[in-house]
C-alpha positions, 0 to 999 in steps of 0.5 A: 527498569527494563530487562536485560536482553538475555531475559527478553523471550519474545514468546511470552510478551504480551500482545494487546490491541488499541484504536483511537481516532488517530495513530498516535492516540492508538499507540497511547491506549496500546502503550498504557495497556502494556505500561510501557512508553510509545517509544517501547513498542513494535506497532503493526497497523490492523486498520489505518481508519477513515477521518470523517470527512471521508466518503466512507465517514469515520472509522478509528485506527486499529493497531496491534502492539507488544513490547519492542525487544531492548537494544544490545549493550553499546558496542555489541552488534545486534542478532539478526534472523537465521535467514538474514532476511529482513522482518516483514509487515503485513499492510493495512486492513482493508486494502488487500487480505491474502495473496492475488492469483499471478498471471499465468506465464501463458497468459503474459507471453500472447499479450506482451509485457506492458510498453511504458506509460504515454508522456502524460504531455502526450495525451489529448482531450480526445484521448481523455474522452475514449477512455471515458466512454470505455469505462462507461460502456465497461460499466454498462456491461456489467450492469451497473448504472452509474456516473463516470468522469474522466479527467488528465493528471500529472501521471496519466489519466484519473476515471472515477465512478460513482455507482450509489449504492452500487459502489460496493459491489463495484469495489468488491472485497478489498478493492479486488473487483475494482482492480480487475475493472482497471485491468480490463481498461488498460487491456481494451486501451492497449487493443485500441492503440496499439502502435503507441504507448497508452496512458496510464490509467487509474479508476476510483470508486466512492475515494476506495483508491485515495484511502488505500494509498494513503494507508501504504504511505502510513504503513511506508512512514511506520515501517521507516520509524522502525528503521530509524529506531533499531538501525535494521532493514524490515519489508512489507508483505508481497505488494503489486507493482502499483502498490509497491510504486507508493511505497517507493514514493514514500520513503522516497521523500525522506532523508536518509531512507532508501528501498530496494524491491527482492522476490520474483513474480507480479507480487514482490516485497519492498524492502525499506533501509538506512540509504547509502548515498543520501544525508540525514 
């Protein structure tokens, strides 16, 4: 039998960390460890792993777990935070570990703000084939020999790199290196075009992309089983706008879920709750 809310002190619950091949088998060993359900638990994802099909090859889900706090008596209102603010949840491992340095105000006020992306209908194979030579001569630059292809998509324009062996340095830790990469070619292509809105551009390296958004749609799925469960809104931690754009495409795809973006600057957290407007 469960204990009572009075006796629940957060403080002196246990916390235990579990892997698996999958997450629900994390959530199993974290749930056995702890002789509780899976049901009974508060999870946050320390790793979301690699299946073994993937470029990196297999690496298990990592998780961290602790009893979750018993729901009040039916009819009580349920205790929020002194600051009223929603709970946050740090993001996987793997895709970005501590804060990024936000452009300084000078630097964003002599370039502009970004116009919105080109209409994807809008972009040629010519305009395909000046990325791509970009990127290549961006790539040569830096000293790395590799293979870049360049391809249209529904949203833009896709660059991946392969640079063998290279790939990790050309990735950097948790995607740093890359992302700056990807900074420098929507930079040069602005200077290229810049009386029209240019496409909007996203660079791979060895999948390291398709891994990291399919860990923020796993943490955007987690956190709205947490809202499901406990009726309260929670957030993520400080996220970059194209980080955030896949967390709202997410819970978008799910009934009854909305998400609201708070906080100033580059990095804002999204907060995901209950919707107002939609059916469950």
């Amino acid at each position: 039998m469960q204990p009572s809310s009075a006796q629940f002190d957060p403080a002196n619950e246990p916390t235990v960390d579990a892997e698996g091949p999958t997450f629900g088998e994390a959530v199993r060993d974290a749930a056995d460890q702890l002789g509780l359900e899976p049901d009974d638990l508060v999870i946050e994802i320390l790793d979301p792993g690699r299946s073994a099909d993937s470029s990196g090859g297999f690496r298990a889900v990592k998780i961290r777990a602790r009893r979750r706090p018993p729901e009040p008596a039916r009819g009580a209102r349920p205790t929020r935070p002194a600051t009223d603010e929603p709970r946050r949840y740090q993001r996987p491992e793997g895709t970005r570990s501590g804060p990024r340095r936000e452009p300084r105000r000078s630097d964003s006020a002599s370039y502009g703000p970004p116009p919105p992306p080109m209409d994807p209908a809008k972009i040629t194979p010519e305009i395909v084939a000046m990325v791509r030579e970009m990127s290549e001569g961006l790539l040569d630059g830096m000293g790395f020999p590799g293979k870049v292809d360049a391809e249209k998509t529904q949203h833009g324009i896709r660059i991946a790199i392969d640079a063998a062996e290279r790939d990790q340095f050309l990735i950097g830790k948790d995607g740093e290196t890359l992302s700056a990469f990807q900074h420098l070619v929507g930079r040069m292509i602005r200077a290229k075009m810049p009386e029209e809105s240019p496409p909007r551009v996203e660079v791979d390296v060895a999948g390291f992309r398709d891994r990291q958004i399919e860990g923020l749609r796993e943490l955007a799925r987690t956190l709205m089983e947490e809202v499901r469960r406990t009726g309260e809104e929670v957030s993520t931690e400080p996220l970059p706008a194209s980080e955030r754009r896949i967390v709202h495409l997410e819970v978008a795809e799910a009934p009854g879920m909305e998400t609201v973006t708070i906080g100033d600057g580059y990095f804002k957290r999204v907060v995901i709750r209950k919707g107002t407007g939609k059916p469950e």
